[in-house]
DSSP file (Angstrom, degrees, kcal/mol; ACC not computed):
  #  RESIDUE AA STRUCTURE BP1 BP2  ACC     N-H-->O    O-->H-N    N-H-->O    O-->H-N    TCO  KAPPA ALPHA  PHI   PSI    X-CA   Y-CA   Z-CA
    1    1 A X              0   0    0      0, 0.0    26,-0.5     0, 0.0     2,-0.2   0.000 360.0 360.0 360.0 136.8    0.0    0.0    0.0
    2    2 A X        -     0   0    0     24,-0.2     2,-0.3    25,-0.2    24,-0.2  -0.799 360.0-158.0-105.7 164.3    1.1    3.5   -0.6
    3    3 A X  E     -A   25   0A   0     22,-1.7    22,-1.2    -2,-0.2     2,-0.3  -0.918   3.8-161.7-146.5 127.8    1.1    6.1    2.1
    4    4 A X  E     -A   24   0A   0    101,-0.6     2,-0.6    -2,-0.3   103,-0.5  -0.688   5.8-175.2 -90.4  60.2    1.1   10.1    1.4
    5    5 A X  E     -A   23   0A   0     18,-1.9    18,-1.4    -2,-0.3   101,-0.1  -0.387   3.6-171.9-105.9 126.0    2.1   12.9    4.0
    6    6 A X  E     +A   22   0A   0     -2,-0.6     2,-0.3    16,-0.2    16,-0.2  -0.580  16.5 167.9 -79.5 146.5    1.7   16.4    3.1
    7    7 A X  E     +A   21   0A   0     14,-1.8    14,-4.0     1,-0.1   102,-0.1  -0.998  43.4  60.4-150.8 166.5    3.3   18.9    5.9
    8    8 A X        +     0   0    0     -2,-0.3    11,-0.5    12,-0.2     2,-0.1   0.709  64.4 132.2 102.7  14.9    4.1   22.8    5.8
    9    9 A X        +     0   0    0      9,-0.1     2,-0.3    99,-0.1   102,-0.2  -0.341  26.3 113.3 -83.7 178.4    0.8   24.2    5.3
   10   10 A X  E     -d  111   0B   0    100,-0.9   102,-2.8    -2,-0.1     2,-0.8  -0.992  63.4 -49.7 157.2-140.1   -0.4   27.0    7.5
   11   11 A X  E     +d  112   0B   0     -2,-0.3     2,-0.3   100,-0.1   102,-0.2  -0.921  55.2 146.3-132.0 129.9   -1.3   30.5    7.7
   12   12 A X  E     -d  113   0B   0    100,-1.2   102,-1.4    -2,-0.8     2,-0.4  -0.902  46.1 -89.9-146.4 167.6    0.9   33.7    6.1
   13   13 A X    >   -     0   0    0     -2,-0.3     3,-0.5   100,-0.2   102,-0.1  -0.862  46.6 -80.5-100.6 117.5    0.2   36.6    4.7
   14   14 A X  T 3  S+     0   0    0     -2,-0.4    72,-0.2     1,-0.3    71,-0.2   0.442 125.9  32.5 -48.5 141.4   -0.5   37.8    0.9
   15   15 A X  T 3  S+     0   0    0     70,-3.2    -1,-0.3     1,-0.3    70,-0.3  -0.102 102.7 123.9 103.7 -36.0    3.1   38.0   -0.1
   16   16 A X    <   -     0   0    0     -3,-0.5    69,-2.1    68,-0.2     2,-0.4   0.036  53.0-123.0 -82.0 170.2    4.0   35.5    1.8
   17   17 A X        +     0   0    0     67,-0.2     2,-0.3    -3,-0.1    66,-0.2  -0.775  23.5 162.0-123.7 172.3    5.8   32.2    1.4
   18   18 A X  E     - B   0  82A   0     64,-3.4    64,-1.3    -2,-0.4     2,-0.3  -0.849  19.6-150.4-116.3 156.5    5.4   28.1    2.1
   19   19 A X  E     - B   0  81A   0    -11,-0.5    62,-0.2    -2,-0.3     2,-0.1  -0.767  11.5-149.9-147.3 147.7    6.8   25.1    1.2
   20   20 A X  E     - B   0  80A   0     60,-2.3    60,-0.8    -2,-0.3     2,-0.3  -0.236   9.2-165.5 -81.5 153.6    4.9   21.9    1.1
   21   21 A X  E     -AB   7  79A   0    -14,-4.0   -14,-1.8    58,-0.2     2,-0.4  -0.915   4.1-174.4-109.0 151.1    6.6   18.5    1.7
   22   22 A X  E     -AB   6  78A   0     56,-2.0    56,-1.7    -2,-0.3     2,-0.5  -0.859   9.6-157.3-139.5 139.5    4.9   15.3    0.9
   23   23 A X  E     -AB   5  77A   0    -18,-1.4   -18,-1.9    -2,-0.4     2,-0.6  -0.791   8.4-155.5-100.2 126.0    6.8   11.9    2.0
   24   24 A X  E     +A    4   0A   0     52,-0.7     2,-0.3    -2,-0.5   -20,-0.2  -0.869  18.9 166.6-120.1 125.6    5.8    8.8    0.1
   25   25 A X  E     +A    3   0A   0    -22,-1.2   -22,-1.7    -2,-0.6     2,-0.3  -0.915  32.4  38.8-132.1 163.1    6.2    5.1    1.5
   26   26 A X  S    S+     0   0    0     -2,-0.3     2,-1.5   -24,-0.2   -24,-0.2  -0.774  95.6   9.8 118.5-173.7    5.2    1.8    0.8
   27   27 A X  S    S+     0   0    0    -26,-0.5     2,-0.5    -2,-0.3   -25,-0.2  -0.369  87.3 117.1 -17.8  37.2    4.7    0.0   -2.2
   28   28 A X        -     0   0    0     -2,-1.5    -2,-0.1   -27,-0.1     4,-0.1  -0.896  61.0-110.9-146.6 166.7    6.0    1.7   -4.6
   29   29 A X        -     0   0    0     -2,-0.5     3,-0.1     1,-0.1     0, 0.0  -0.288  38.4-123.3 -54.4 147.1    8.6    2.3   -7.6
   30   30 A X  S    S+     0   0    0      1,-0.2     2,-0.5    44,-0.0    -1,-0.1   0.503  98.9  50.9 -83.9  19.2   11.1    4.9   -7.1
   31   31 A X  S    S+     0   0    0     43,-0.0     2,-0.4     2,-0.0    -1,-0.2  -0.728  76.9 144.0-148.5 101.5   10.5    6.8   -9.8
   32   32 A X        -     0   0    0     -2,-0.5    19,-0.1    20,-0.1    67,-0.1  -0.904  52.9 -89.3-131.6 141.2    6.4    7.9  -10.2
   33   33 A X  E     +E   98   0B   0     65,-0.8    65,-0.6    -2,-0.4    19,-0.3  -0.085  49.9 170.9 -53.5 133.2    4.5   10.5  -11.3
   34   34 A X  E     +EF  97  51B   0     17,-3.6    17,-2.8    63,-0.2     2,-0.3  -0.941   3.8 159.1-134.3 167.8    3.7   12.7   -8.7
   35   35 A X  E     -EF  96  50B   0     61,-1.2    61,-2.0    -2,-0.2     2,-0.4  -0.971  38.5-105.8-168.0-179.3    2.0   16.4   -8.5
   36   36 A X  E     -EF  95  49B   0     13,-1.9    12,-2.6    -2,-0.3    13,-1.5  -0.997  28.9-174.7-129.8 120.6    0.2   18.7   -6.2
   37   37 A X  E     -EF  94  47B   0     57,-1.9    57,-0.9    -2,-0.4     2,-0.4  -0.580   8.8-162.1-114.1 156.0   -3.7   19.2   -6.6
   38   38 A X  E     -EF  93  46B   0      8,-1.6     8,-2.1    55,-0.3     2,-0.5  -0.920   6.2-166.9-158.6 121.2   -5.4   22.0   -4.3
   39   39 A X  E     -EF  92  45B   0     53,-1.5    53,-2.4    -2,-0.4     2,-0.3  -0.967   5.9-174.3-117.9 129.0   -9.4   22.2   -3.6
   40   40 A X    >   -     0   0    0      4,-0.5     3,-3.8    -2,-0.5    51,-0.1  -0.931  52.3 -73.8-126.7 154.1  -10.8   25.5   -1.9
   41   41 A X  T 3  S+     0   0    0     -2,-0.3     3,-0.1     1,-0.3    -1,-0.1   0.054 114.6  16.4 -60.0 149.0  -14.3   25.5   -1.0
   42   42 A X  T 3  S+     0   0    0      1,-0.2    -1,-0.3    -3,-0.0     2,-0.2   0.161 105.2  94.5 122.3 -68.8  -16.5   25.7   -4.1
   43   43 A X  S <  S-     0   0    0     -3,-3.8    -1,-0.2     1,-0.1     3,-0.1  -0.545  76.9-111.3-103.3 156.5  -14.5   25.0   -6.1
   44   44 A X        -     0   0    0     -2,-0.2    -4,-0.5     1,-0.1     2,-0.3  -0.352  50.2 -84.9 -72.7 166.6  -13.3   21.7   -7.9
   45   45 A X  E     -F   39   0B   0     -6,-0.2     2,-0.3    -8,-0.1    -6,-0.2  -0.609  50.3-163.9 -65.4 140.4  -10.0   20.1   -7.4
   46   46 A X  E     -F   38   0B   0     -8,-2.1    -8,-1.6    -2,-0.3     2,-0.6  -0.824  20.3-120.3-110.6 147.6   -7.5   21.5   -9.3
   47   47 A X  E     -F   37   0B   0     -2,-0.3   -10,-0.3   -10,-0.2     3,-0.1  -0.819  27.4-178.6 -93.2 129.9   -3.9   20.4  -10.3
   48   48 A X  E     -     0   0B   0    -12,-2.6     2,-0.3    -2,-0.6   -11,-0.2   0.860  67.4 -18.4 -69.5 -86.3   -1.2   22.9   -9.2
   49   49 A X  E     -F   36   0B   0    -13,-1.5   -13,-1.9    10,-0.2    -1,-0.3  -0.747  63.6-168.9-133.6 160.0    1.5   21.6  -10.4
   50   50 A X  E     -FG  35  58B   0      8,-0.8     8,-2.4    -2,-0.3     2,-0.4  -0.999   8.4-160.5-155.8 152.9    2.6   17.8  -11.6
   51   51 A X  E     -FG  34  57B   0    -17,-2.8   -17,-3.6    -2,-0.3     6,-0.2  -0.878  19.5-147.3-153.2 108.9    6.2   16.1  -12.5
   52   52 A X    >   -     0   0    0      4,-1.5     3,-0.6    -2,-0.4   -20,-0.1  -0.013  36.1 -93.4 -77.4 170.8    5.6   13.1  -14.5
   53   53 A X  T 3  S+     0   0    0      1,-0.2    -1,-0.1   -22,-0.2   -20,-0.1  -0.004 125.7  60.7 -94.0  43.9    8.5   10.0  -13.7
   54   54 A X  T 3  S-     0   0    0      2,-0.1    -1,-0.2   -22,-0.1   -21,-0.0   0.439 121.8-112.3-126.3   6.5   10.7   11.5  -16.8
   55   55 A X    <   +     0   0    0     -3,-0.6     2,-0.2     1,-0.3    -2,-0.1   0.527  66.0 150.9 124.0  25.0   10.9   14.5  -15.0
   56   56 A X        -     0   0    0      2,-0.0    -4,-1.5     1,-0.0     2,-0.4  -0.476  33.8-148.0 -84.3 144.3    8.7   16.8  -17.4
   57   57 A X  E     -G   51   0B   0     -2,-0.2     2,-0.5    -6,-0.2    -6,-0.2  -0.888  15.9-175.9-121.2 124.8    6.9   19.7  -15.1
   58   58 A X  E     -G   50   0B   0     -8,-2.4    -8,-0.8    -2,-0.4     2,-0.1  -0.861   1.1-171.0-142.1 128.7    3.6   21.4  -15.6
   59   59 A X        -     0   0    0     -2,-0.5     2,-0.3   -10,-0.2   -10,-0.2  -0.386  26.7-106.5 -87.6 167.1    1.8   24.1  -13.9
   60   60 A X    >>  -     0   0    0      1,-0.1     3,-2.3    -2,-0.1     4,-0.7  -0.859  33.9-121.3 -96.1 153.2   -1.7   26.0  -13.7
   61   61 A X  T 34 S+     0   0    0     -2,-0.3     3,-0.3     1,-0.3    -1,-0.1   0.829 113.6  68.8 -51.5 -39.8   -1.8   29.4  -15.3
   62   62 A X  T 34 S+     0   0    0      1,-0.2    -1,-0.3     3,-0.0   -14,-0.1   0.837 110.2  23.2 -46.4 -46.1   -2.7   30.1  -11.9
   63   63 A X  T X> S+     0   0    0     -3,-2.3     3,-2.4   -15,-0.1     4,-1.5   0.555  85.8 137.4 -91.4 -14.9    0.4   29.5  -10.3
   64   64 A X  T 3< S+     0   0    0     -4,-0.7     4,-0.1    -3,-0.3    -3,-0.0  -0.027  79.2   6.7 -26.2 107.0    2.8   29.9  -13.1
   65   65 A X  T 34 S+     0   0    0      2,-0.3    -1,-0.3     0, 0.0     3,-0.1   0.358 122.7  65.0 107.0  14.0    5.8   31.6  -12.2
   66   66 A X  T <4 S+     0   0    0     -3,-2.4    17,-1.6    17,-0.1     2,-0.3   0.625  99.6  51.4-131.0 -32.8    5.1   31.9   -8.3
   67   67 A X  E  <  -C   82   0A   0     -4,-1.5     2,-0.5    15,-0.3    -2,-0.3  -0.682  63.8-163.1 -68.0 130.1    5.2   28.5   -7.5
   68   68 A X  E     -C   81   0A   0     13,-1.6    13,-2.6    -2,-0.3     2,-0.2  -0.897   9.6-152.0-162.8 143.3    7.8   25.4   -8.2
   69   69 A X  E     +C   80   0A   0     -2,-0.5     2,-0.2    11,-0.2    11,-0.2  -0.565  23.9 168.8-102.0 141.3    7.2   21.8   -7.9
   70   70 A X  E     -C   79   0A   0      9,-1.6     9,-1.1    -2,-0.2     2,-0.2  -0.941  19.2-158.3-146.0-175.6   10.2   19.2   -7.0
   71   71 A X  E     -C   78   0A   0     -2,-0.2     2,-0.8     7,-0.2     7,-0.2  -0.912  17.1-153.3-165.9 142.6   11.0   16.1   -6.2
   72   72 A X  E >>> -C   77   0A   0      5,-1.5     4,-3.9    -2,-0.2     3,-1.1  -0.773  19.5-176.1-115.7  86.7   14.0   14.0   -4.4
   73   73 A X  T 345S+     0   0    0     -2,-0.8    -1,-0.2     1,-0.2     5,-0.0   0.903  85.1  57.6 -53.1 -30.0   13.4   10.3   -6.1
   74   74 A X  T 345S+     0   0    0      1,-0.2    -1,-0.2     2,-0.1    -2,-0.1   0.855 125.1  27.6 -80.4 -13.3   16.5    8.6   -3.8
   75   75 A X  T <45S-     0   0    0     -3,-1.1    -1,-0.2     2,-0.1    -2,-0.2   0.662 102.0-123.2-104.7 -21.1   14.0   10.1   -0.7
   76   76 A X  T  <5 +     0   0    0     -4,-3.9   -52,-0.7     1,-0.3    -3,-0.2   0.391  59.9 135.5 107.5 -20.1   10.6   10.2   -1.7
   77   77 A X  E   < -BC  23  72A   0     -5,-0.7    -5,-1.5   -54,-0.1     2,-0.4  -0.276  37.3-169.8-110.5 161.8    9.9   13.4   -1.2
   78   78 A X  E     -BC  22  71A   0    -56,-1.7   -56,-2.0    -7,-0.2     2,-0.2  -0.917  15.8-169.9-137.6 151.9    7.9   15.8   -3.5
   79   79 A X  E     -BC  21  70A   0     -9,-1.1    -9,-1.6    -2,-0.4     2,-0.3  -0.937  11.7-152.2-160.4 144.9    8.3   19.6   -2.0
   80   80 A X  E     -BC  20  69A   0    -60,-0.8   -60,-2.3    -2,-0.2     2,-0.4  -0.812  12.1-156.0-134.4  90.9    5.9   22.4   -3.7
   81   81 A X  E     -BC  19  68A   0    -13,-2.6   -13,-1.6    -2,-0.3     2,-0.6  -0.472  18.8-176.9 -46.4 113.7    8.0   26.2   -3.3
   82   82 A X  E     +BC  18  67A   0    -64,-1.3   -64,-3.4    -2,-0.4   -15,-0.3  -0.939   8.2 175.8-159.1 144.0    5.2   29.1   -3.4
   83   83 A X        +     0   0    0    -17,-1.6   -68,-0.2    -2,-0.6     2,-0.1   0.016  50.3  36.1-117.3-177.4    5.9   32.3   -3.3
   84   84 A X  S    S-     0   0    0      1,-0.1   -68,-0.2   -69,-0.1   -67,-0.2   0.538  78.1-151.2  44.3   6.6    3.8   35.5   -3.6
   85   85 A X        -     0   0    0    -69,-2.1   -70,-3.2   -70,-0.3     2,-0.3   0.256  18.8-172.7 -74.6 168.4    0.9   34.5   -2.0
   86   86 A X    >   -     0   0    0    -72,-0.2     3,-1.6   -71,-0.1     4,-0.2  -0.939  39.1-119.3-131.8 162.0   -2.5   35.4   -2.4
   87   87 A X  G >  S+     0   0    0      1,-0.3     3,-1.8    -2,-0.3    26,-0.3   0.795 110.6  73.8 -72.7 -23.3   -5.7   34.9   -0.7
   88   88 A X  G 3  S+     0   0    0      1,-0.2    -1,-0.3   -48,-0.0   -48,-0.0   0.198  92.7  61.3 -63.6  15.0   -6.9   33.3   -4.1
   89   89 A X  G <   +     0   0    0     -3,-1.6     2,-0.6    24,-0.1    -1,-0.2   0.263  69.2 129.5-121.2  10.5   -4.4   30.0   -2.9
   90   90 A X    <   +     0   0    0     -3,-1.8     2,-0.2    23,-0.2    22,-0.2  -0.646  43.1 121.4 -72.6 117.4   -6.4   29.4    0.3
   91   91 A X  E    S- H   0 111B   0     20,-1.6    20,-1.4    -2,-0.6     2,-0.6  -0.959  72.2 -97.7-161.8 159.0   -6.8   26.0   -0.2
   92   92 A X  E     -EH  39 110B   0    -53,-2.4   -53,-1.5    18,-0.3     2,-0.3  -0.878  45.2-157.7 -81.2  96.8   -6.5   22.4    0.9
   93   93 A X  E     -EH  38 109B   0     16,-1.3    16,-2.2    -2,-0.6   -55,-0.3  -0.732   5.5-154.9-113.4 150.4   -3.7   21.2   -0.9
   94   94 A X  E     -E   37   0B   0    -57,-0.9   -57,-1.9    -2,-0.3     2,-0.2  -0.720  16.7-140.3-107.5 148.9   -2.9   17.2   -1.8
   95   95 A X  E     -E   36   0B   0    -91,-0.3    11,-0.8    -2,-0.2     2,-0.6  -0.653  28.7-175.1 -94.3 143.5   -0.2   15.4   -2.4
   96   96 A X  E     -EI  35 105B   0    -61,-2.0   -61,-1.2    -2,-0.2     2,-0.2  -0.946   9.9-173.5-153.9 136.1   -1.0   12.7   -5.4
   97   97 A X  E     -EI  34 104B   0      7,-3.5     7,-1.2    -2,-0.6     2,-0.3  -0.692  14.5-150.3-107.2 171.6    1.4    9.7   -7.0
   98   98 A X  E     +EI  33 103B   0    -65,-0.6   -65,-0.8    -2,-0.2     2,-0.3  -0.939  19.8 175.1-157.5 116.8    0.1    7.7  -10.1
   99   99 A X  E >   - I   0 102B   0      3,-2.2     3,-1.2    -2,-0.3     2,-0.3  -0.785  61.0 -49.8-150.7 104.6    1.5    4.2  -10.0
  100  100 A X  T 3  S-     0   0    0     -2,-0.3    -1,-0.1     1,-0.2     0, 0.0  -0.511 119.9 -17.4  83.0-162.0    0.2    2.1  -12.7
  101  101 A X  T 3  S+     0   0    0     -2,-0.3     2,-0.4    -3,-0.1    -1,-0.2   0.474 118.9  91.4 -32.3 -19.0   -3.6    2.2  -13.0
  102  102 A X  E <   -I   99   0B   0     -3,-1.2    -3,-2.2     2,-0.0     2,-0.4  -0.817  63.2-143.7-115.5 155.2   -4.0    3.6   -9.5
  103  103 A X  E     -I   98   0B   0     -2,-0.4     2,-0.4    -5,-0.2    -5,-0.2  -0.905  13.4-160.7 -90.2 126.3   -4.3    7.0   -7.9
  104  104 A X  E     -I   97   0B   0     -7,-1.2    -7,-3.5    -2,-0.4     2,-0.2  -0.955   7.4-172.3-107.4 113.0   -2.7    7.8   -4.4
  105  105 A X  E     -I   96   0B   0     -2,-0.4  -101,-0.6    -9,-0.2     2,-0.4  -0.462  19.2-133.1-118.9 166.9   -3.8   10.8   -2.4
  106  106 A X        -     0   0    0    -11,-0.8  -101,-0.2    -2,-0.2    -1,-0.1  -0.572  43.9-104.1-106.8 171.4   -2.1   12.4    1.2
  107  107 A X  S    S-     0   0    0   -103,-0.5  -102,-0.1    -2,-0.4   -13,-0.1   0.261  71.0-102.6 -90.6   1.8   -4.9   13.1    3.7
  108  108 A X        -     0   0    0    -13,-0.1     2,-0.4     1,-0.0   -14,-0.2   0.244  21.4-127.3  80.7 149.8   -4.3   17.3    2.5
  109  109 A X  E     - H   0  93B   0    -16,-2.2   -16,-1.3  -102,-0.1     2,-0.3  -0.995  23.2-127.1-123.1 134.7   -2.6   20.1    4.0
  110  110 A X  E     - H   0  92B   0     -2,-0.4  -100,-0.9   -18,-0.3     2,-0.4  -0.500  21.1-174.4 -82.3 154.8   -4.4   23.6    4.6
  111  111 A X  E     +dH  10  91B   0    -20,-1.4   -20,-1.6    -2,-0.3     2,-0.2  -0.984   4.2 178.0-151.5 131.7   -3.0   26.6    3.4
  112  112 A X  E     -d   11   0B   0   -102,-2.8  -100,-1.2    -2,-0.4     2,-0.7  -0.883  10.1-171.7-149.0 118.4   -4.6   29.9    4.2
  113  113 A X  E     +d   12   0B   0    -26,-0.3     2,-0.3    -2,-0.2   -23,-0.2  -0.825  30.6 135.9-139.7 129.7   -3.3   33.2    3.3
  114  114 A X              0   0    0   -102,-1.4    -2,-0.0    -2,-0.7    -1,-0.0  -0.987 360.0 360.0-163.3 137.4   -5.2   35.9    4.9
  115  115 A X              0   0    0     -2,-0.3  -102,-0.1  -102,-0.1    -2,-0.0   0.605 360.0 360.0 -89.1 360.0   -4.2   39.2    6.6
């Protein structure tokens, strides 16, 4: 079974910055797609940002140039840099792997960017 844990959310202030961790163990290959999805109330889930396993990167317009997605394959770890914020990225954001046929989600981290 694979196992998701987002950390590093919290609450800062427009302008400010985060960065999200998520650690992935269990059953899986070391080298998987992985990406960061974010749902704020309302709204659908969205994909932030995603880094397929040949190491090709894609954002939403939203986040484009404020934001940057990584990932340390010999650890696990997927790490999401954002920058700039604004109260339009208060959200719950998930960590998500794709291995094979299945989708793997983190239990979500909040992020809330409010003065």
């Amino acid at each position: 079974q694979v196992q998701l844990v987002e950390s590093g959310g919290g609450l800062v202030q427009p302008g400010g910055s985060l960065r999200l961790s998520c650690a992935a163990s269990g059953s899986i290959s070391r080298i998987n797609s992985m990406g960061w999805h974010r749902q704020a109330p309302g709204n659908e889930r969205e994909l932030v940002a995603g880094i397929t396993s040949g190491g090709n990167i894609n954002y939403a317009d939203s986040v484009k140039g404020r934001f940057t997605i990584s990932r340390d394959n010999q650890k696990n770890m997927l790490y999401l840099q954002m920058n700039s914020l604004t109260p339009g990225d208060t959200a719950v954001y998930y960590c998500a792997l794709r291995s094979g046929l299945l989708n793997y989600w983190g239990q979500g981290t909040q992020v809330t960017v409010s003065s």
